[in-house]
Residue, then its C-alpha position, 0 to 999 in steps of 0.5 A: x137124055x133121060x126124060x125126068x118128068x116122068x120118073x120117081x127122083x131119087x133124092x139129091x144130095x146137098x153138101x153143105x158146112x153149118x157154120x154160122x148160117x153158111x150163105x151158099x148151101x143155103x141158097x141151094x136149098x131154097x131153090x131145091x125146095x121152091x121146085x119141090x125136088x126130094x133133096x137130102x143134106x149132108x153136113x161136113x166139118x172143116x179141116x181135113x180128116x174124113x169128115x172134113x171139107x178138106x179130106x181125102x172124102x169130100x175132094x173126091x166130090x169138089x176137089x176145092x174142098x169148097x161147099x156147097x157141093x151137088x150130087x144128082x143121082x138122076x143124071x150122074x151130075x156133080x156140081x159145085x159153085x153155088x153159081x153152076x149149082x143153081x144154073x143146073x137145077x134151072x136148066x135141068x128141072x125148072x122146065x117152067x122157068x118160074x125162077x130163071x130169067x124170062x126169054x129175051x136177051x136183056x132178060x138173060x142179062x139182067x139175071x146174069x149180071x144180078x147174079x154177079x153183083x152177089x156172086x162176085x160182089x156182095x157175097x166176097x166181100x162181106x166174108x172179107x170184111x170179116x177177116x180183116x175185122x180180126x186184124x189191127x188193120x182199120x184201113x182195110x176194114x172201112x173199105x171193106x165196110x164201105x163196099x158192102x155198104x155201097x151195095x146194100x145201097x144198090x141193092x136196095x134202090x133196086x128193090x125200091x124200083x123193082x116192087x120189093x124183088x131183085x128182077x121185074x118178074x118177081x121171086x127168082x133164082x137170084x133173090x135166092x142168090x141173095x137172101x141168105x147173105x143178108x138174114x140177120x145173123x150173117x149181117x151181125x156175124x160181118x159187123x154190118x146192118x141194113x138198118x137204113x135200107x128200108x126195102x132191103x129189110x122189107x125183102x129180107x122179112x118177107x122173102x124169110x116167111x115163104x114157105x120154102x125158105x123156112x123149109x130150106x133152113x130147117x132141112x140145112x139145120x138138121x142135115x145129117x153130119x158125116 
């Protein structure tokens, strides 16, 4: 295995989609920039010409036609799942572990199964939820509603407990997980609102004025478009 700490990176390489404040790439990039890693973004269109997520091009790179999607020229990597994605960079750059989970077990756990509540919870169902908006069925959009708002609420009694952060030890890879499912814009774009969880809006003001987080959307937003 090539010893990284001591050799120039080339920079990675981030595939992402600038649709509506697209959540995943996001989080990538925030991760990215609190490690200070040199990264590029490329920004590919839907559907499925060359360009497209879809396309003969990208499928080469994740065969779901999905992004966000890694390339790493440093170690020959390819990842994709925001979730493998972020587990990569922590155990291949995070040599600190400033970001991941602490050392014992339930440490381990509790970073896993908040990652989780995001990853298989929160995240899918808020995309959901804006599907079914565009039907004429009422009944599948209040549940849908219903879950979010079940997790915003666990979400925030979490927070309320945790001192502001997601994990006892403060700003880590799975705030980063969540951050960007819950700015503003994506929360206008499902139909919902924090208003009423006073320490998930608290979170998401303070954890959008760090330096890497503004950084990151600025490095998305202006990534070059394939």
């Amino acid at each position: 295995m090539t010893n990284i700490r001591y050799t120039i990176l080339e920079p990675l390489v981030l595939h992402a989609i600038d649709f509506l404040g697209s959540p995943n790439p996001r989080k990538i990039a925030i991760l990215l920039s609190a490690l200070q890693l040199p990264y590029k973004v490329k920004l590919w269109q839907f559907g499925g010409t060359d360009n497209g997520v879809d396309g003969p091009v990208f499928t080469q790179i994740n065969e779901t036609g999905r992004v966000p999607a890694l390339e790493d020229p440093n170690t020959g990597v390819v990842a994709w799942e925001s979730g493998a994605i972020i587990n990569y960079i922590l155990r291949r750059y995070d040599r600190t572990n400033r970001f991941g989970p602490g050392e014992q077990d339930q440490e381990i756990v509790d970073f896993a199964k908040w990652t989780d509540v995001l990853n298989t919870g929160l995240g899918p169902v808020t995309s959901q939820l804006k599907y079914w908006q565009k039907t004429t069925n009422a009944e599948a959009v209040k549940r849908y509603q219903d879950i979010v708002y079940r997790n915003y609420q666990i979400l925030d009694e979490r927070l309320g407990r945790n001192g502001g952060w997601v994990m006892e030890q403060g700003w880590s890879a799975v705030d980063m997980h969540f951050y960007p499912w819950l700015v503003p814009k994506v929360q206008q774009f499902a139909g919902v609102s924090s208003e009423g969880y006073p320490y998930i809006q608290d979170w998401v003001r303070k954890v959008g004025e760090r330096p890497e987080v503004v950084e990151a959307y600025k490095k998305v937003l202006n990534g070059v478009i394939v």
